[in-house]
C-alpha positions in Angstrom: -34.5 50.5 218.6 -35.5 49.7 214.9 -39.0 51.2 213.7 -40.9 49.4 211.1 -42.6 52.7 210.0 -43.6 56.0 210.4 -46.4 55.1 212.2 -44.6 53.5 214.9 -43.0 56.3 215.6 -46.1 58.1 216.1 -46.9 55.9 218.1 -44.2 56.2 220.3 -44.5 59.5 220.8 -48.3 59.6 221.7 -47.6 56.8 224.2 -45.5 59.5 225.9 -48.8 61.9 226.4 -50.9 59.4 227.9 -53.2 60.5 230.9 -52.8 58.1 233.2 -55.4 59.8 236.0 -57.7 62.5 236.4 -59.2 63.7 239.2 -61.9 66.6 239.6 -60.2 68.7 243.1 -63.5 71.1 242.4 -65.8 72.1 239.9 -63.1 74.6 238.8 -60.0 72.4 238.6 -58.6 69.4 237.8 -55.7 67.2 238.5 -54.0 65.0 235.8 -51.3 62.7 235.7 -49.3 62.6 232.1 -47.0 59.9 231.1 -44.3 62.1 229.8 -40.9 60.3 230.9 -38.1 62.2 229.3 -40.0 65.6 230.9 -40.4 63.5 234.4 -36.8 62.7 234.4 -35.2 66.3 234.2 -37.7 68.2 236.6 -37.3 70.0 239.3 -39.2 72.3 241.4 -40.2 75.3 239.5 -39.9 73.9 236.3 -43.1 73.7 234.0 -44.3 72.5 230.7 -46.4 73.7 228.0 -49.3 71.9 226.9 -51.3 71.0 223.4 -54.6 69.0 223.7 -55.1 68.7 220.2 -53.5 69.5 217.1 -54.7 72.7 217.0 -55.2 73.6 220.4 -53.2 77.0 221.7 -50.1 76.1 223.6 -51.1 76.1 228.0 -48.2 77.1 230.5 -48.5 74.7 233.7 -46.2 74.0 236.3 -45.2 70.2 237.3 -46.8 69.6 240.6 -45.1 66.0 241.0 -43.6 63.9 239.3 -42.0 60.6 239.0 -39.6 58.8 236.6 -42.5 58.2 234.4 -45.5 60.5 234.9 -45.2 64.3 236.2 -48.7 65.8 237.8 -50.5 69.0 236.3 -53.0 71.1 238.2 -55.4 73.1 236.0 -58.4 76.1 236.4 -61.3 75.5 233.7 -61.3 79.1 232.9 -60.3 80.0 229.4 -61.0 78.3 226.5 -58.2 76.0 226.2 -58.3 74.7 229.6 -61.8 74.1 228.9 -61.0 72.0 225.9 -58.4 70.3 228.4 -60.8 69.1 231.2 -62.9 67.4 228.3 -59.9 65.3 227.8 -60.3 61.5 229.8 -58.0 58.7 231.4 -56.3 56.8 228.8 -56.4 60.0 226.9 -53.7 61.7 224.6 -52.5 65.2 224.8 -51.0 66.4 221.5 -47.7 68.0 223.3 -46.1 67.8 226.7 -42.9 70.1 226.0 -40.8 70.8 229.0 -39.2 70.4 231.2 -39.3 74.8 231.4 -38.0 77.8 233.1 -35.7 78.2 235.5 -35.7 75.4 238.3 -36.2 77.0 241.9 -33.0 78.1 243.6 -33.0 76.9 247.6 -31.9 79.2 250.1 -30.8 78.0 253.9 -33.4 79.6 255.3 -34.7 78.1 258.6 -37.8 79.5 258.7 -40.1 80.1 255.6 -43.9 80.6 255.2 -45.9 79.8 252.1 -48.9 81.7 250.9 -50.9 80.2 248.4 -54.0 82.0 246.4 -56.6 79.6 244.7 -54.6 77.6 241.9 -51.2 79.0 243.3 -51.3 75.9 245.9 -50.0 73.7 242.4 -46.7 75.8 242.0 -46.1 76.6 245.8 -46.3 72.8 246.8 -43.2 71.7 245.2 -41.1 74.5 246.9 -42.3 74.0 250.0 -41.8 70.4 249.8 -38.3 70.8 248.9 -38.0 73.1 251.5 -39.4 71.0 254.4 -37.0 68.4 252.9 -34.0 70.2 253.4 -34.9 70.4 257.2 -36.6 74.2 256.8 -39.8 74.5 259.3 -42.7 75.5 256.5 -45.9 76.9 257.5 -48.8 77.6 255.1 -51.2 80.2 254.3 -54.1 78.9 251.7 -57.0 80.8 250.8 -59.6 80.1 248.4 -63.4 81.2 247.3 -64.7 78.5 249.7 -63.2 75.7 251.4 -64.0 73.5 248.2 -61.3 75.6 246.7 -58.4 74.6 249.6 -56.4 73.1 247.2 -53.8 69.8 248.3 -54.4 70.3 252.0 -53.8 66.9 252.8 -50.5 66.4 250.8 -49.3 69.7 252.6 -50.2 68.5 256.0 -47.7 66.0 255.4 -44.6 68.3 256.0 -46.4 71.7 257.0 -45.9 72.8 261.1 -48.6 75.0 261.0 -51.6 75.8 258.4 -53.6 78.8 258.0 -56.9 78.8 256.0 -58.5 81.8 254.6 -61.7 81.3 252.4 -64.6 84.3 250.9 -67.1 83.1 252.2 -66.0 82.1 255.7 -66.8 78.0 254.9 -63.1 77.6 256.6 -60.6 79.0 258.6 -61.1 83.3 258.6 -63.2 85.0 256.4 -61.7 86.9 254.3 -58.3 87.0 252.0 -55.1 85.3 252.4 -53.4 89.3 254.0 -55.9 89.1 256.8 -54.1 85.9 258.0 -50.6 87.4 257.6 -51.3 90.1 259.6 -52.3 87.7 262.7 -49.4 85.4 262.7 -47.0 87.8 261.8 -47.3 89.0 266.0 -46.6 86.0 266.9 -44.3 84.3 264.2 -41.0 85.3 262.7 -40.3 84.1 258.9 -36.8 84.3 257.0 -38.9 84.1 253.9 -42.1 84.2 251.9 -43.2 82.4 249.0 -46.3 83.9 247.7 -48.1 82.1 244.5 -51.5 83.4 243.5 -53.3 86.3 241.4 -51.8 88.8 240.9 -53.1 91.3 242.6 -53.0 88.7 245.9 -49.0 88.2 245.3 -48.6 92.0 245.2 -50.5 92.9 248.0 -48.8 89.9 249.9 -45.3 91.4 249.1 -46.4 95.0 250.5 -47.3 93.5 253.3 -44.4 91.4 253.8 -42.5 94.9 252.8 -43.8 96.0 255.9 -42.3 93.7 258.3 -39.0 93.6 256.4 -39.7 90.5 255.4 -38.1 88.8 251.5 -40.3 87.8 249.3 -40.8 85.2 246.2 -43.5 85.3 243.9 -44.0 83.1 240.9 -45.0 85.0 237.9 -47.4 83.5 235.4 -47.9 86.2 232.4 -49.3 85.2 228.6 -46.9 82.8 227.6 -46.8 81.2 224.1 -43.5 79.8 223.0 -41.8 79.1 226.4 -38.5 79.8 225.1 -38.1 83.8 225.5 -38.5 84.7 221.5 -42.2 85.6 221.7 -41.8 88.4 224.5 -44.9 87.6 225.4 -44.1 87.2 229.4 -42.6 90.5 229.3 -42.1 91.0 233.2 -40.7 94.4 233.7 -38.5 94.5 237.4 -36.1 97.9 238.3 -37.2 99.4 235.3 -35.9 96.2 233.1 -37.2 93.6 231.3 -37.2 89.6 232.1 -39.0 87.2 230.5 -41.1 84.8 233.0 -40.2 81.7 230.6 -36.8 81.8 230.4 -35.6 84.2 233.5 -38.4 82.5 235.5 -41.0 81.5 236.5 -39.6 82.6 240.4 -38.3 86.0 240.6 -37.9 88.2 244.0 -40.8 90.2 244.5 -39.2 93.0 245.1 -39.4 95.8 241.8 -41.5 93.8 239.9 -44.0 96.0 238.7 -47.1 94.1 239.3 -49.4 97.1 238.3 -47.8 96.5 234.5 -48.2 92.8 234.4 -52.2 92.9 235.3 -52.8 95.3 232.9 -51.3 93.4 230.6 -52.9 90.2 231.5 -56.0 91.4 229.7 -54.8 92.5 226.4 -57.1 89.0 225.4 -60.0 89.4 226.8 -62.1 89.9 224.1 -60.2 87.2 221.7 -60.7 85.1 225.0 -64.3 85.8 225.3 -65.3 85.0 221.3 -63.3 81.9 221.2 -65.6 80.9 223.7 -68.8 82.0 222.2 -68.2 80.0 219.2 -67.6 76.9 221.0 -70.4 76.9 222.9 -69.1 77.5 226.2 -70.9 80.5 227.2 -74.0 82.7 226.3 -73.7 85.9 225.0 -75.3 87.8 227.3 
């Protein structure tokens, strides 16, 4: 290919970042379809990018819901600055960076029988792996919870290869009231699983995996800790498991629940808070108050 300038090449490049569709799932999240071929190409479940809306714009860890050989799907909470700044970006759009694709891609066991349980924006990451599962001729069943049933995220895509779903919601709008554990503890009498996949908060993935601990049951959990360079020289995603250190970029995101010292990592997830919360105050975002 012969480039006439500079300038073409630039413009080469930002044809790769296209958004080619957004879609509001809630008034939390969207959806958003990039055209980022050479990143669509090599994925695989698991695998994630990070993200730059603008020049300066802070770099956004978010894993590949779907992709194509031309576009790969992100799912994204409007909750911190930058994803903020990320929503306000339109169709026909350009993001600054699409670098990926990330981590380690998911390792498939043969097990028969394996139950997902997803936790607000943790349906994004789970759905690939329990596509790929399904695929491979596992039954999958699902466990969703959200704040209300608003925030049942992909329900429809999943119903497409899921036996059996199970809702949880806050406020009771769907399925049980009440968190994701509550549902676990039901099926679990009547229901035997070779594995779990848990994606979620924090706190929900670790109280998932004692539970699960409980009925002798392996667990997988998909870590998502302050991530800046994706390549495992920041430290950053410092994810301490046995007593020694991984880092969620490079070792990751998927790790076996068990020894991860969850307790560590949500402590940690708040060393920004107050940077978070005066980024946001200057832009206009929120009130001080």
């Amino acid at each position: 290919m012969f480039f006439k300038s500079m300038n073409d090449i630039i413009k080469l490049g930002d044809s790769m970042y296209k958004i080619r569709r957004k879609r509001q799932l809630n008034n939390d999240v969207d959806l958003m379809v990039i055209e980022a071929p050479l990143v669509s190409k090599n994925t695989k479940p698991g695998h994630f990018v990070i993200v730059r809306t603008n020049k300066n714009s802070e770099r956004i860890p978010l894993t590949i819901v779907e992709n194509d050989e031309e576009t790969i799907t992100i799912i994204y909470q409007k909750l911190g600055f930058s994803t903020i700044e990320l929503g306000k970006k339109e169709e026909n759009d350009f993001l600054e960076d699409v670098v990926g694709p990330l981590g380690k891609a998911k390792v498939f066991g043969k097990e028969s029988r394996v139950i997902g349980i997803a936790g607000g924006v943790g349906a994004a990451p789970l759905y690939p792996q329990l596509k790929a599962y399904a695929e491979k001729g596992s039954k999958v069943d699902l466990i969703i919870g959200g704040k209300t049933k608003d925030h049942l995220l992909l329900l429809n895509k999943y119903k497409e290869f899921c036996n059996n779903i199970y809702i949880a919601t806050d406020d009771g709008s769907a399925g049980t009231k009440g968190f994701v554990t509550d549902v676990m503890r039901k099926i679990y009498k009547e229901n035997h699983y070779d594995l779990a996949i848990a994606i979620g908060p924090l706190i929900m993935m670790k109280n998932a995996y004692l539970l699960n601990k409980d009925f002798e049951l392996k667990t997988e959990v998909s870590l998502n800790p302050i991530m800046i360079d994706g390549t495992g020289m920041c430290g950053n995603c410092r994810v301490s498991i046995h007593g020694k250190n991984f880092f969620a970029c490079v070792d990751g995101p998927d790790f076996p629940a068990d020894g991860i010292d969850f307790d560590e990592l949500m402590h940690r997830q708040n060393y920004y808070k107050k940077e978070e919360h005066d980024c946001r105050l200057k832009s206009g975002d929120i009130n001080d108050q």
